[in-house]
N, C-alpha and C positions, 0 to 999 in steps of 0.2 A: 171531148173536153176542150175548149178554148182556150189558146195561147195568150200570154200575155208578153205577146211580144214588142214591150217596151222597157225604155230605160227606166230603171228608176234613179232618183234623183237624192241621193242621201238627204241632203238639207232640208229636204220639204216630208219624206217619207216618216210616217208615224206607225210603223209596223208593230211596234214594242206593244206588249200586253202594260195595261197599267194593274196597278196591284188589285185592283176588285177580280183580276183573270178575263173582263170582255175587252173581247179585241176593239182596237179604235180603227178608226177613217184610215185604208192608205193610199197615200198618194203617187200618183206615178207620170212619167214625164212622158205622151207618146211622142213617135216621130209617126209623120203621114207621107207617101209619098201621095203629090197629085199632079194630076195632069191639070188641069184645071187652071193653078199658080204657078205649075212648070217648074216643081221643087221641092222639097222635104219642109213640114209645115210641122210647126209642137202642137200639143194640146197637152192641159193639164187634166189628168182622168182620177178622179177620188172617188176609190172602193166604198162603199157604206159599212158599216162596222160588220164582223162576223162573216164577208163576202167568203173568205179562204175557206171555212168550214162550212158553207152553206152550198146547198144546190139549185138553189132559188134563181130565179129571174127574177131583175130588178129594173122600174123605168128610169129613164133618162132624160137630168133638165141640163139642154144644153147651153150654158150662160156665157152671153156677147158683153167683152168690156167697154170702156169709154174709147174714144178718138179725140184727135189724136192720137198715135201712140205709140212706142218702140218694140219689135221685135221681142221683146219679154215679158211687155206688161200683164200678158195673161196667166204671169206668175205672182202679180202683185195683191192679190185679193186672199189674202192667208183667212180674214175673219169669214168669208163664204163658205168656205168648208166644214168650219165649226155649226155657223148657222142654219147650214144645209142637212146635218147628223140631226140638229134640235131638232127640224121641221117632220123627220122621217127619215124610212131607208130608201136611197135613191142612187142614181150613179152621176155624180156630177162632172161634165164635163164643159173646160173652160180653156176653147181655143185660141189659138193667136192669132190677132186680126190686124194685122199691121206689121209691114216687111220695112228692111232700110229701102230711102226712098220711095216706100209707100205709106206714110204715116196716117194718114187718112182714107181709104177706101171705098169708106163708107159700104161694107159688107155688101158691094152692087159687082156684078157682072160687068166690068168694061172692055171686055176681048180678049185676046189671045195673049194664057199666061198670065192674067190679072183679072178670072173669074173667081173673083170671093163667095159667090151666091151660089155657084155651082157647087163650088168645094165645101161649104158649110151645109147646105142642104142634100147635098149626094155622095160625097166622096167620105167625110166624115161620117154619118150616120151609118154607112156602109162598113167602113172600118171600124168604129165602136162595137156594131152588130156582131162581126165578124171576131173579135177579139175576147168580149167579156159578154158576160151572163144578161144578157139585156131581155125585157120586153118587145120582140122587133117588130114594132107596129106602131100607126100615130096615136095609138090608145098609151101607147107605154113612153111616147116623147112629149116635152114641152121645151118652146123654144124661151127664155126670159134674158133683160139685158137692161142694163142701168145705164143712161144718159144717149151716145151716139148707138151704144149696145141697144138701148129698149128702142130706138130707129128700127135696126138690124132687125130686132128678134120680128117686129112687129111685123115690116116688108117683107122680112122672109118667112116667114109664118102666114102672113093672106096670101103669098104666091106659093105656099107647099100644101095646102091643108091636106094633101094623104098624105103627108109625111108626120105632122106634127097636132095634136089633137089642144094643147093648153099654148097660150102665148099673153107675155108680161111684159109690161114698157115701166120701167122706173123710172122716172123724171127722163125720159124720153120724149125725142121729137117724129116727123112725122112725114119728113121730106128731107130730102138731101140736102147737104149743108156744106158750104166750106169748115176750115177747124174753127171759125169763130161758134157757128153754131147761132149768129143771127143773121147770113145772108144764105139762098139757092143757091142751087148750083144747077145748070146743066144736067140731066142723068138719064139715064131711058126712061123707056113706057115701062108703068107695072114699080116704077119708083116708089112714086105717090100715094101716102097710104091712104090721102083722103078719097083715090079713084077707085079701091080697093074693096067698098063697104058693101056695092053689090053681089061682087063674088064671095064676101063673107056670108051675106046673105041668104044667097042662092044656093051656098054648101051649107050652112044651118038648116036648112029645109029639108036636109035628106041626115045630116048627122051633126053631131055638137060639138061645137069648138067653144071653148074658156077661153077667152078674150079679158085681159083687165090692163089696165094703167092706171097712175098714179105718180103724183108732182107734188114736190112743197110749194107750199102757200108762197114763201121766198124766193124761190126758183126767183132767178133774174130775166129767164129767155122764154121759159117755155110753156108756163102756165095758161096765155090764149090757146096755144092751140090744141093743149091738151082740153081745156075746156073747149073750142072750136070741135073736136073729136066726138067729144061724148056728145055735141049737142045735135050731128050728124048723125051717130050711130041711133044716139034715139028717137031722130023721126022719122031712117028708117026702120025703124022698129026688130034692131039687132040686136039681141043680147048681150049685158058687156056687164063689166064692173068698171066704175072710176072713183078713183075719192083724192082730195086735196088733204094732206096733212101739213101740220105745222114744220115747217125747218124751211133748207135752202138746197142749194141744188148741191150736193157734199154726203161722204161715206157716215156720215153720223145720221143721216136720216133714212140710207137705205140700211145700215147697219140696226138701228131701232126698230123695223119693221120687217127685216128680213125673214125671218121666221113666222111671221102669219104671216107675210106674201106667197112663200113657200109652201108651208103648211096648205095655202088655198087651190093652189098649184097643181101639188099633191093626192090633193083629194079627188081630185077632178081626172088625175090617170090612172090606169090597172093599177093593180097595188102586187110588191112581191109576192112568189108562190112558183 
């Protein structure tokens, strides 16, 4: 039996039966120790309904929020969890990606005590595994992340692919970025998603990775190069999904679609049992 050895967080926990008697989504607050960041890191972990009464194994989308950002803001996305229950039963986990003094990190490995890419692709999925009912295999993960997040999910997802089988960029970019999000930066090798298409390649040849992005039309920044993306992936003839939707780069356009992005996500890993 798996411990659930985390806080939980009254304010955000939804443990309460509503009156029809099915249980709803609950939320819980972990603490991680990691080596990695050299420190106790939160992540927000939401049960999918019925989890307490169930014996089931259930996968996991682990969802990167925007950058800049404050030491809490991976508590700020209340409508994900809802639109996460619409899409399916899944285990949503939504870590913190940005310490004081580190508001930007861009989900990258820069050394000792400031490996984000470590800690979200190993140290994380280790301690989720280890905690609750999960599918622990990259059949039963999907990495997804809206804006600096769909960066993240994206990079860390072509450089995990045993770890992570589905990956999703929301009006997401595609190289490292200061916080404007229209100049580079510096980063290591294996940053760059656009050097990345080979090794998606070369692992689609032996097993299948869901690959999808998706930008509003409005987007202010990002829109070349998620077109620049797609028009890569398909001469080399990589499986993907993309599509441009109407809005701008804002929670109302990922919030619109979040449930078929999900839902697609979804389908594409083990399903509970």
């Amino acid at each position: 039996m798996h411990r659930l050895a985390v806080v939980l967080t009254c304010l955000l926990a939804t443990a309460a039966l509503p009156p029809s008697g099915q249980s709803r989504p609950l939320q819980l607050d972990a603490r991680i120790a990691s080596k990695a960041l050299g420190g106790t890191m939160h992540a927000l972990v939401v049960l999918p309904a019925g989890y307490a009464t169930s014996e089931k194994r259930y996968p996991v989308i682990y969802f990167l929020h925007g950058l800049p950002a404050t030491p809490s803001t991976y508590l700020g996305s209340a409508w994900l969890s809802a639109k996460t229950a619409a899409a399916g039963q899944a285990i949503l986990v939504e870590p913190q990606g940005a310490r004081s003094g580190d508001r930007d990190p861009e989900y990258i490995d820069w050394g000792s005590g400031r490996d984000w890419a470590t800690y979200l692709t190993k140290e994380l999925p280790a301690y989720v595994d280890a905690h609750f009912r999960t599918i622990p295999s990259r059949t039963g993960r999907a990495i997804v992340g809206f804006s600096a997040g769909g960066y993240g999910a994206t990079m860390l997802g072509l450089n995990n692919l045993d770890e992570f089988s589905v990956i999703e960029s929301w009006s997401g970019y595609f190289h490292a970025t200061d916080p404007s999000g229209r100049n580079a930066i510096t980063a290591p090798a294996g940053t760059d998603v656009h050097t990345l298409i080979s090794t998606l390649k070369a692992s689609d040849a032996k097993r299948s990775t869901f690959f999808a992005f998706y930008v509003g039309r409005s987007d202010p920044i990002f829109v070349p190069e998620n077109e620049q993306l797609n028009r890569e992936l398909t001469a080399a003839g990589v499986p993907h999904t993309f599509a441009v939707y109407p809005g701008g780069h804002d929670t109302q356009l990922w919030s619109d679609h979040a449930v078929a992005w999900l839902r697609l996500a979804l389908r594409h890993l083990a399903t509970p049992g």
